[in-house]
N, C-alpha and C positions, 0 to 999 in steps of 0.2 A: 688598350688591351690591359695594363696594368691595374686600370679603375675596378676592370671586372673583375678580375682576382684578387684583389681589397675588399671588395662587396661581396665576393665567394667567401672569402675568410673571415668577414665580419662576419656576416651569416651561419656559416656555421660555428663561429666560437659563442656567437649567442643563443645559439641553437643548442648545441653544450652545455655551455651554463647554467641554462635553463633547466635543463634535463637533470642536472645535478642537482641544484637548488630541491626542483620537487623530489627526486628521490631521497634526500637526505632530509627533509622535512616532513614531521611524523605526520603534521595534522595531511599533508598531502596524500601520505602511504594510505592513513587511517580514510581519505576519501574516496584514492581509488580501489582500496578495498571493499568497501560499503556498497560503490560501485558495482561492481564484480558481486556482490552478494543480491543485492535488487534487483541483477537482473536472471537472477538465475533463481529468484521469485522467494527467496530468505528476507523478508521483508522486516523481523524482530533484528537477525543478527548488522542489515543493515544501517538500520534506525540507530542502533550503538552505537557502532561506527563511526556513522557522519556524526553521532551528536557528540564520541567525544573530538572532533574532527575540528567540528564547528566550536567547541568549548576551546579547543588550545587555538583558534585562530578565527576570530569571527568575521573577517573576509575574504575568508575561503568561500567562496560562490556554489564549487562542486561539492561541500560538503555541506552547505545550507537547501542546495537543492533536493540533493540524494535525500537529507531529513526530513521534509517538507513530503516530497512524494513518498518515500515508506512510512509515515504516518498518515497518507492516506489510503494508501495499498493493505496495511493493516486495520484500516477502518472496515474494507470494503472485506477482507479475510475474516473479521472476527462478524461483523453481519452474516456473510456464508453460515460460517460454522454457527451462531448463534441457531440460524433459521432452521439448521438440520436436526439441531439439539432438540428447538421447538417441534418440529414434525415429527417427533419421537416419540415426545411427551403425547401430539395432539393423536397418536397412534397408539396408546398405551391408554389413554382416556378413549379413545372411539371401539378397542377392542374391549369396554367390561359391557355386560349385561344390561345391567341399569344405566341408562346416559339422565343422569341427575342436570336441575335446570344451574346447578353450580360451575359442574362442566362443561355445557353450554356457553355458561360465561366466560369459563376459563380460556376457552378456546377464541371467543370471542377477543379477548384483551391482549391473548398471543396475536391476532392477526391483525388488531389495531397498533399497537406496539411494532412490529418485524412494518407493517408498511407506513407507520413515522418514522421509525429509524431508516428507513430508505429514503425516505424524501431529506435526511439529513446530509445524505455521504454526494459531496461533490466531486465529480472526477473533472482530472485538469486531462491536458494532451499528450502527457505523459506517461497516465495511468494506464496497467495495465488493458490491455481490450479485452482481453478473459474474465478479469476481476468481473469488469465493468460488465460483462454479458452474462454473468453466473450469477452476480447482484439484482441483476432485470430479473432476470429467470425466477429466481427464491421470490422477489419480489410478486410476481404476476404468480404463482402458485398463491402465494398468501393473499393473493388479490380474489380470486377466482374462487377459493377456498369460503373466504367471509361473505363474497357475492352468492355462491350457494347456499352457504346456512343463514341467513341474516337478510 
């Protein structure tokens, strides 16, 4: 009986410990905060974060990881947002008058351009599933796009 309440009390004084050590430890604060920001899809302010996370302790794990994936969470946000910029432009070019054989091309190098840089962006298992299905989507627009005019 006595054993088990040794091993209760180790237990949780190391349980304790532990819980202090990371609280009182910046790089640990600065990961689970980075944390806390990736998943609530702030994918800039957490990339800061881990990296200064990972800079004050380079075997912090949750702070290497958290970096790793918002730098590809923001690959796959800044492709979105690139693709929409381009559908703008490719809507501002299709509404003049004259469709010039220039912007033909232009159009042409937007859609070759938005689907290399898609065959760039690798998602892991823990990339968003939204990114990942919004990335397809812009992708298969600009697919379908050059398959029409080209």
């Amino acid at each position: 009986m006595l054993s088990k309440i040794v091993l209760v009390v180790v237990t949780f004084l190391f349980l304790s410990l532990s819980a202090i050590y990371f609280m009182g430890n910046s790089s640990y604060q600065n990961s689970f905060e980075s944390r806390f920001y990736y998943f609530i899809g702030n994918y800039s302010k957490a990339y800061e974060l881990a990296k200064k996370a990972y800079d004050e302790d380079s075997y912090n794990k949750m702070a290497f990881t958290v970096l790793t994936q918002s730098k590809i969470a923001k690959e796959y946000v800044d492709y979105i947002k690139t693709g929409n910029e381009y559908f703008d432009k490719i809507d501002k070019i299709s509404s003049k008058k004259l469709y010039k054989d220039g912007d033909k091309v232009r159009v042409k190098l937007i859609c070759e351009v938005m689907m290399g840089n898609y065959e760039k962006l690798v998602p892991t298992k823990l990339t968003d599933k939204d990114l990942v299905k919004n990335a397809k989507q812009m992708y298969d627009k600009f697919k379908q796009l050059y398959q029409q005019l080209f």
